[in-house]
N, C-alpha and C positions, 0 to 999 in steps of 0.2 A: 337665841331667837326671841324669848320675850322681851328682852331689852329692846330689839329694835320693834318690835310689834309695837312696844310705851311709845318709844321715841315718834314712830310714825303717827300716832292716837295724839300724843299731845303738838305734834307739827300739823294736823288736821284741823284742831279744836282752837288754835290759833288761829290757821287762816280761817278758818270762821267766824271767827270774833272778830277782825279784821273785815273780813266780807259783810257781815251787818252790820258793821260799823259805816262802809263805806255805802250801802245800800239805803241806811238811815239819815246819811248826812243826804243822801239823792232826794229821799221823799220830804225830810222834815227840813229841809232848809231851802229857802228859795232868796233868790240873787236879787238884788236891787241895782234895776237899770241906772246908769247916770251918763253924762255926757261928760267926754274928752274933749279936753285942747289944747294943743300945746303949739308954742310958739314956732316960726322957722327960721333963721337968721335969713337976712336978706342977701348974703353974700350964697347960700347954695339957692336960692330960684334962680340967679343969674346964670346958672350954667350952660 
C-alpha cells in the first residue's frame, strides 16, 4: 500500500507541474495577431 500511496503523490506532483506550467504559459505569454494569406489556384473557384 505505501508503494502505491508514492506512486499516486508523485503522479499528482506531476500533473501539477504540468498544470502551472500550462496556467503560466496562459498569463505570461500573449499571442501576436498577424494576417493570413494564401493563394487559391484558379482552377478550384471555377467549380
Amino acid at each position: 500500500m505505501p508503494s502505491l500511496i508514492r506512486f499516486l503523490l508523485v503522479i499528482g506532483v506531476l500533473a501539477g507541474i504540468v498544470f502551472a506550467g500550462m496556467i503560466a504559459l496562459v498569463t505570461f505569454v500573449e499571442p501576436q495577431p498577424r494576417e493570413m494569406s494564401q493563394s487559391i489556384p484558379p482552377a478550384r473557384l471555377n467549380k
